[in-house]
C-alpha positions in Angstrom: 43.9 -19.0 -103.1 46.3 -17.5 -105.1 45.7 -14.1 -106.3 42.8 -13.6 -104.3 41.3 -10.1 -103.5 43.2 -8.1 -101.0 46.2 -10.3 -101.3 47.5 -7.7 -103.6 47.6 -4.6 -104.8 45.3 -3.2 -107.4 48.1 -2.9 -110.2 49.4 -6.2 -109.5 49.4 -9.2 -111.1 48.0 -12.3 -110.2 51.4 -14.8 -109.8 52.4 -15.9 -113.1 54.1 -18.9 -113.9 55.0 -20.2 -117.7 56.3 -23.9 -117.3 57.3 -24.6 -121.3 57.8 -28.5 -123.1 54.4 -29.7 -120.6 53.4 -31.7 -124.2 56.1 -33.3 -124.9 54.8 -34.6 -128.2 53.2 -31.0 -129.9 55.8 -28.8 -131.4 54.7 -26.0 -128.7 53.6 -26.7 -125.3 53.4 -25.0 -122.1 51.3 -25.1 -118.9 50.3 -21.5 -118.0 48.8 -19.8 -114.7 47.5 -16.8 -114.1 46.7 -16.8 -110.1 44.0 -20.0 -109.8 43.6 -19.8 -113.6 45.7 -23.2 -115.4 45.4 -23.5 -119.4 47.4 -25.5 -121.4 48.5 -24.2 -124.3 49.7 -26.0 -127.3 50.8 -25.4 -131.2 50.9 -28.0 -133.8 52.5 -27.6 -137.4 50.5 -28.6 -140.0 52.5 -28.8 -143.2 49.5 -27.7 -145.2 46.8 -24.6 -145.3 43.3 -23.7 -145.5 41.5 -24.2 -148.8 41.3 -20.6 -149.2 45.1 -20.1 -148.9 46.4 -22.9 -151.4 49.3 -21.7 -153.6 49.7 -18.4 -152.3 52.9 -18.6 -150.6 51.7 -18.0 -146.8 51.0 -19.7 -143.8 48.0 -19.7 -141.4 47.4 -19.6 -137.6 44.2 -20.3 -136.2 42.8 -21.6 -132.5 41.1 -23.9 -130.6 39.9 -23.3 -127.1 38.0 -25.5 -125.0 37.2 -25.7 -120.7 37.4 -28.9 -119.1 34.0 -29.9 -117.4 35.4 -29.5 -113.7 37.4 -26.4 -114.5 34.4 -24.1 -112.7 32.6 -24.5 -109.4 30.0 -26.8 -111.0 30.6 -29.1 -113.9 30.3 -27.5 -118.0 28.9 -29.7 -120.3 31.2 -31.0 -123.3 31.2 -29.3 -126.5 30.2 -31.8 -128.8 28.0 -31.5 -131.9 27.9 -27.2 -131.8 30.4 -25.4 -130.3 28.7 -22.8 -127.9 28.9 -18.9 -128.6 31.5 -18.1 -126.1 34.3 -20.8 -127.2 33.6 -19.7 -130.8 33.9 -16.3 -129.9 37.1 -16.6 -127.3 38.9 -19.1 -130.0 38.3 -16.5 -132.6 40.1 -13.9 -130.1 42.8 -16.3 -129.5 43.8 -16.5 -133.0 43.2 -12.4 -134.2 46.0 -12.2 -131.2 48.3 -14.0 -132.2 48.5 -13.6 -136.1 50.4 -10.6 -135.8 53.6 -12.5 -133.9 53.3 -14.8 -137.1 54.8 -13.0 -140.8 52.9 -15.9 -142.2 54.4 -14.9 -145.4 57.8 -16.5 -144.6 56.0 -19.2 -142.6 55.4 -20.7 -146.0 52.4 -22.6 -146.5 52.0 -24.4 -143.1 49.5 -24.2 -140.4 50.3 -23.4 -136.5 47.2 -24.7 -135.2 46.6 -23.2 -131.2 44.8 -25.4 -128.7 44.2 -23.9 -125.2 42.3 -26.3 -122.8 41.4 -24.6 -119.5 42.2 -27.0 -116.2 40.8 -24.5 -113.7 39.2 -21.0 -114.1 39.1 -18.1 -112.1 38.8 -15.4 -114.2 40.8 -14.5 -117.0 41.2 -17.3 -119.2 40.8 -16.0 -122.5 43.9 -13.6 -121.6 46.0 -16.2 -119.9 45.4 -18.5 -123.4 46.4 -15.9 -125.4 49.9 -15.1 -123.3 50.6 -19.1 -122.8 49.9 -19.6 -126.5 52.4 -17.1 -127.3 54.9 -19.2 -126.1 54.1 -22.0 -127.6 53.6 -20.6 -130.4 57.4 -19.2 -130.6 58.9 -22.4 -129.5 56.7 -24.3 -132.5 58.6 -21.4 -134.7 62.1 -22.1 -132.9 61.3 -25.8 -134.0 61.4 -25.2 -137.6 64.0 -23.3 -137.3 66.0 -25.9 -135.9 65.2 -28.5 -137.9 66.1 -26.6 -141.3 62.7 -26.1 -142.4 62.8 -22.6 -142.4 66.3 -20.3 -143.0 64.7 -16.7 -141.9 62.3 -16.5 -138.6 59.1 -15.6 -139.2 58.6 -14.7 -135.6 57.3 -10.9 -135.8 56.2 -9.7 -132.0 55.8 -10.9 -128.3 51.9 -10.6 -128.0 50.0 -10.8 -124.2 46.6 -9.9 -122.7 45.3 -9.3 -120.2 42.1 -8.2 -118.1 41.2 -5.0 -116.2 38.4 -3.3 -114.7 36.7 -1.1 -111.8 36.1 -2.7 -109.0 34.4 -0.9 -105.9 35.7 2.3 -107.5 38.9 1.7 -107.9 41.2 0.3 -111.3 42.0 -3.3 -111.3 44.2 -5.0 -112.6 44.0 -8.9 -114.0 40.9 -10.1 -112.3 40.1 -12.8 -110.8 36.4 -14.8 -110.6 35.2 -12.7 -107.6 36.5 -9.2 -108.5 35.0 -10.0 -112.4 32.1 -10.4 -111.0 32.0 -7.7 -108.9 33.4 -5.3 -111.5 31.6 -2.0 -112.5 33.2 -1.8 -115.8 35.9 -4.4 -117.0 38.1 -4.8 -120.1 40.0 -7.5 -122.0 43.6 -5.9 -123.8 45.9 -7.9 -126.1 49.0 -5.8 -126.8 52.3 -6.3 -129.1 55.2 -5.7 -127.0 56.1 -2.2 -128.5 52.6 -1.3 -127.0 50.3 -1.4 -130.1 46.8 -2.8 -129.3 45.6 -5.5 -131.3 42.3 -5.9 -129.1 39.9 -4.0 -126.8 37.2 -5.7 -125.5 35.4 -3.4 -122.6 32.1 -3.2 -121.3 30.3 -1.3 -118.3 28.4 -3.5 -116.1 26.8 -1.4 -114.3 26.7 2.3 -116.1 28.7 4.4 -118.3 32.4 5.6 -117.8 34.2 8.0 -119.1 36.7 8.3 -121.3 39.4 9.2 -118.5 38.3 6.0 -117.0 39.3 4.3 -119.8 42.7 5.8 -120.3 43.7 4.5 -117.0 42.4 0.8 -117.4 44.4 0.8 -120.7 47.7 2.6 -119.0 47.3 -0.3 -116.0 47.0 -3.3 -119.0 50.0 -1.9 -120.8 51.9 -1.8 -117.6 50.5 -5.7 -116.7 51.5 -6.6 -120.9 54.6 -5.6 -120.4 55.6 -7.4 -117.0 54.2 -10.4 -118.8 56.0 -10.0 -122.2 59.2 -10.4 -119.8 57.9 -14.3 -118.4 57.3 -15.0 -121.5 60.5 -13.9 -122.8 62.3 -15.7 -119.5 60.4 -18.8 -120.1 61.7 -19.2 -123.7 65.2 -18.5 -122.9 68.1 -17.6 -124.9 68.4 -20.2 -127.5 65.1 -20.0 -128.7 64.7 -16.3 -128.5 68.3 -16.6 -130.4 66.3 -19.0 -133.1 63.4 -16.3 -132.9 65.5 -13.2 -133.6 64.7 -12.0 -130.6 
């Protein structure tokens, strides 16, 4: 499989491939994967706002995420009635990461609404929605911009995450099932493409690190953000990016 452990070195990535228009129908669409890991990744326009945001002149971005029920070794029940903590909390993520590629000022008062439906998980799916969405996200932007709807760009960043950890002593970069398992300490990072961190997520598994430690596992995801900043930027190409501003 793809990515696996020993198939690579420590600060490598997983392959990555970004295959944009997979929806044909949603404003946004792509089909990302992150070694074994496959979410699609969608944004829809909704020419309208949250209650809370009527009249004020701004937009609003928000996400869904969801895992198909053969997307892991052995079958996840269907949200239905009440989402379960983890979606709420990774959809949550999913949208604090992307507002700030979004001046949803001079998105007016429309909605990008995210969905990110995981086909197959191996680690890493909450990072590789984030980094698919993005691009969705710009080519839903590109859109509007195309069809007249919109005369200045509200596109504001490249945003991508990422996962790293400790594994068997040494820093890893973008895990996959085994090695997350496995890990001593491991960390989610969502970065802006000039390096700012919008995210941190880190937790030790199995004791304390230090704050050296740390350093390292944030040098190696700035290092992964930024080789994945570039797919996304190749993926969009130069007549979007051109559409973008970017």
């Amino acid at each position: 499989m793809s990515g696996e452990p020993g198939a690579r070195r420590p600060d490598q990535l997983r392959p990555v491939t970004i295959q944009p228009g997979f929806m044909p129908y949603a404003e946004g669409s792509v089909l990302v994967a992150c070694g074994d890991t496959k979410v699609i990744c969608t944004a829809s326009i909704e020419e309208r706002v949250p209650p809370f945001l009527e009249g004020k002149g701004q937009g609003w971005l928000t996400a869904e995420y969801n895992m198909l029920p053969r997307s892991t070794h052995t079958r996840k029940r269907r949200d239905r009635d009440k989402l379960d903590g983890r979606t709420v909390e990774i959809q949550r993520l999913i949208g604090r990461a992307l507002r700030p590629a979004v001046d949803l000022k001079k998105l007016g008062e429309r909605t990008l609404m995210v969905d990110c439906d995981v086909l197959q998980a191996d680690g890493g799916t909450r990072t590789a929605s984030i980094t698919g969405a993005m691009v969705a996200v710009a080519q839903a932007l590109a859109k509007l911009r195309r069809d007249g709807k919109l005369e200045v760009s509200p596109f504001g960043t490249f945003v991508a995450a990422i996962s790293v950890g400790v594994v068997g002593g040494t820093p890893t970069l973008d895990l996959c099932y085994k090695q997350d398992v496995d890990a001593d300490v491991d960390a989610n990072v969502a970065m802006t493409e000039d390096g700012k961190f919008i995210e941190v997520q880190g937790t030790a598994e199995h004791g304390p690190f230090d704050r050296a430690q740390f350093d390292t596992l944030l040098d190696l995801a700035a290092k992964g953000i930024k080789e994945l900043i570039g797919k996304q930027r190749a993926a969009l190409g130069p007549e979007i990016l051109g559409l973008l501003g970017k």
